[in-house]
C-alpha positions in Angstrom: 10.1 -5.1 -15.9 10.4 -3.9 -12.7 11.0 -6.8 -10.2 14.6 -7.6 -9.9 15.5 -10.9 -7.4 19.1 -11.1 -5.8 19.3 -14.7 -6.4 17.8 -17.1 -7.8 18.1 -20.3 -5.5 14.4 -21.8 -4.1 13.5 -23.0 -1.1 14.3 -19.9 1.5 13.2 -19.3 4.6 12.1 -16.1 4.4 11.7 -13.8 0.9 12.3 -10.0 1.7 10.0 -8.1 -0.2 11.5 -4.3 -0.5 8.5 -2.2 -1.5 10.4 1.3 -2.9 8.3 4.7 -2.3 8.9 7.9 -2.4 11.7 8.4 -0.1 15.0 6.2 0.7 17.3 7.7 2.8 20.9 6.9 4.6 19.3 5.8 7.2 17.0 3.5 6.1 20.2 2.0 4.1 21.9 1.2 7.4 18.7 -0.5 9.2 18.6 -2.4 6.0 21.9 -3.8 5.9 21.9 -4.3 10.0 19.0 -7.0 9.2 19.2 -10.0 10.8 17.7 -12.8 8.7 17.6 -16.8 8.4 18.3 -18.5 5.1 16.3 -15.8 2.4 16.3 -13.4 -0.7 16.0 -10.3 -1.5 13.4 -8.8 -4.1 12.4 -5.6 -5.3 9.8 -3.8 -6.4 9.4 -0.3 -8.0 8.1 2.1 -10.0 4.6 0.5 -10.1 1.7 1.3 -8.2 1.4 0.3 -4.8 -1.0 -2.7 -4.5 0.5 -4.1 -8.0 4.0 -3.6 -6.3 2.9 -5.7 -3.7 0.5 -8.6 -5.4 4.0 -8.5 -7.9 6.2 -9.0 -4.6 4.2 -11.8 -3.3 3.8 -13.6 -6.2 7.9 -13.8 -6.8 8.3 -15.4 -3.5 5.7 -17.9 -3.6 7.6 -18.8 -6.8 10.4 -19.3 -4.9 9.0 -21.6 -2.4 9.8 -19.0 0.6 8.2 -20.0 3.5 7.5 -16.9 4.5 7.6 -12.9 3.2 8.8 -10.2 5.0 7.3 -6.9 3.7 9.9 -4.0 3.7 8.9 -0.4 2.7 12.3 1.5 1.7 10.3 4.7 4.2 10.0 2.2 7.3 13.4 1.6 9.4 13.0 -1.7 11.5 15.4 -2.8 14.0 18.3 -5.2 13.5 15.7 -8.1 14.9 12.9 -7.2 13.6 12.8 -10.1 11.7 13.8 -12.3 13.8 11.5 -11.1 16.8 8.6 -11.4 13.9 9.3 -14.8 13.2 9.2 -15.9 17.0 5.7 -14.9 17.4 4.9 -17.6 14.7 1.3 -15.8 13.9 0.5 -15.8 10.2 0.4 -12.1 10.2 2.9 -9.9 12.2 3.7 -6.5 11.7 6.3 -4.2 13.3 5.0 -1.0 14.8 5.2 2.5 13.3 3.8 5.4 13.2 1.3 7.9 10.1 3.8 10.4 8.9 1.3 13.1 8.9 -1.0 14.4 11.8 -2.0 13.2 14.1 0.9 10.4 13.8 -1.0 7.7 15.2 0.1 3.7 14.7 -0.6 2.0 11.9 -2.3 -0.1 13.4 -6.4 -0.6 14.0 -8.9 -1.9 15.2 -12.4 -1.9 14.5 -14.3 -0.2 17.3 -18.7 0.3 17.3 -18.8 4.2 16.2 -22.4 5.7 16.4 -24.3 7.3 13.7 -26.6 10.1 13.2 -28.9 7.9 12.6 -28.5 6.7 15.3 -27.0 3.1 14.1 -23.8 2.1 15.0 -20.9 1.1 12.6 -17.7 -0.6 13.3 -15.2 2.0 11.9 -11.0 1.7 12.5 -9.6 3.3 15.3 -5.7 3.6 15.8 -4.7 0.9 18.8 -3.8 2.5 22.0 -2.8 2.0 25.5 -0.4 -0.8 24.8 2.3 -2.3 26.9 5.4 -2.1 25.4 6.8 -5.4 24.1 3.3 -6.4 23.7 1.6 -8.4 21.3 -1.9 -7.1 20.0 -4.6 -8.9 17.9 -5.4 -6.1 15.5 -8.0 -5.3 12.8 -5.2 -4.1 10.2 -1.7 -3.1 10.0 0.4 -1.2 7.6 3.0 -3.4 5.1 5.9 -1.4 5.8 7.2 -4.0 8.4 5.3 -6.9 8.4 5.9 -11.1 8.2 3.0 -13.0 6.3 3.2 -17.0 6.2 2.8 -18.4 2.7 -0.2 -20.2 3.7 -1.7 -16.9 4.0 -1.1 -16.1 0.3 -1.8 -19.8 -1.1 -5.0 -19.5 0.8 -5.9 -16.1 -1.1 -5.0 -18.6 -4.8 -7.0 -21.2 -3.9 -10.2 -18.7 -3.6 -8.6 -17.0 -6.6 -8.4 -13.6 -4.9 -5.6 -11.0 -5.7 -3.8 -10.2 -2.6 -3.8 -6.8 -2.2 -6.6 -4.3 -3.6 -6.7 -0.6 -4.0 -10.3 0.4 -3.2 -9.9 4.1 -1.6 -11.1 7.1 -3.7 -11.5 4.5 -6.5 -14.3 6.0 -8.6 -15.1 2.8 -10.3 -15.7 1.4 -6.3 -19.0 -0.3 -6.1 -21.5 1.4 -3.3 -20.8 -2.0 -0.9 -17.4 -2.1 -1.2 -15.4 -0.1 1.9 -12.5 2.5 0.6 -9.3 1.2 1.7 -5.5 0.9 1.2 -4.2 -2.2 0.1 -3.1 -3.2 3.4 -5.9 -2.6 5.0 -7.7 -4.6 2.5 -5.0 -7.5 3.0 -6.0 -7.8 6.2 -9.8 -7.3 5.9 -9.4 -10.4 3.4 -7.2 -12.8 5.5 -9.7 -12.5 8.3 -12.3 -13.7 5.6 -10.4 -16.3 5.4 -9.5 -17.1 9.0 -5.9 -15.4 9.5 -5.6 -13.1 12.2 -3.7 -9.6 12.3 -1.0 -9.1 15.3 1.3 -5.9 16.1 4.4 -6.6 18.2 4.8 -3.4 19.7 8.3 -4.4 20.7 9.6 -4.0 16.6 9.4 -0.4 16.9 10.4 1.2 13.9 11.2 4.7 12.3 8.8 6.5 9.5 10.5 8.8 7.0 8.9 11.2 4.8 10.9 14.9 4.8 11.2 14.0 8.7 11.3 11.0 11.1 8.2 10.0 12.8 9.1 7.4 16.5 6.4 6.7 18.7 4.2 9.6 17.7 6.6 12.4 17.4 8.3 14.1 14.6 11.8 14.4 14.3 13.4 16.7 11.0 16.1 14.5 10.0 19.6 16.1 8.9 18.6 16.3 4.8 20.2 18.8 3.3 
């Protein structure tokens, strides 16, 4: 078993789902425990993969009547009110922004933009967003779930239409010819829009991405790991 719940109380405002992945550092330790939260709980989440993590995750909170979850990744670093700032917007889907820690360190964030073919067709293919003001808040294709507030009605509305939450389909070889290869994220959101939820980025939650180094707003920083 590898879900562990700090307490077991229902009825929280907010369930804090702490995804772990391959790096946690000092500093993420310290953003973690300058959180500012409502009423809520803490769960975790490891050693399994990545979309099972999270369908795991969600599924503990709804138990515990949360109204909402807050997705944490234990390689994302949000600010103190992150939270708080998410939950103010009041949109069913919310995520902090951050940046891909590996070239060419765009947002994750998209948006699905008409792409031509050689064909000469044209396909809607995700783009990272761009050109934002800061403090902004931008209707998005998909978002990453390293920092990112979902409403429960967003999650009971995937169990009524007895869909799992979050599905692995990139590099699957199994993957059926009209399914699109994505991350479970991205699939997240593809499905909530199915079912009418929106996507938003507040690009005034801007948070830090840790792999060997630190990725804020676009550049790499090497962190001070021994």
């Amino acid at each position: 078993m590898s879900t562990f719940v700090w307490d077991q109380p229902v009825g929280y405002e907010v369930g804090v789902g702490i995804c772990h992945r391959e790096v946690t550092t000092i500093e993420w330790a310290l953003a973690f425990r300058q959180l500012q939260l409502p009423s809520h709980i803490f769960i975790l989440s490891s050693h399994f993969p990545i979309d099972l993590s999270r369908n795991s995750l969600a599924n503990t909170i709804l138990q515990h009547n949360c109204k909402w979850i807050f997705m944490l990744d234990t390689d994302v670093c949000p600010p103190p009110d992150a939270v708080m700032r998410l939950l103010s917007r009041n949109m069913p889907i919310v995520s902090g922004l951050y940046w891909m820690k590996q070239p060419p360190y765009a947002p994750v964030a998209m948006r699905r933009v008409p792409q031509p073919q050689p064909d000469g067709s044209v396909k809607m293919a995700l783009s990272p967003v761009a050109g934002w003001v800061p403090g902004e808040l931008l209707e998005v294709d998909v978002v990453g779930m390293g920092c990112c507030l979902i409403h429960s009605r967003v999650l009971r509305a995937f169990q009524e239409k007895g869909m799992p939450y979050f599905r692995w389909t990139f590099a699957k070889p199994d993957k059926p010819p009209d399914v699109e290869g994505m991350s479970e994220d991205f699939n997240f959101c593809t499905d909530a829009k199915k079912l009418g939820f929106n996507t938003y980025l507040d690009t005034g939650v801007v948070c830090g991405h840790q792999g060997i180094g630190v990725v804020r707003e676009g550049a790499l920083k090497i962190s001070d790991i021994p």
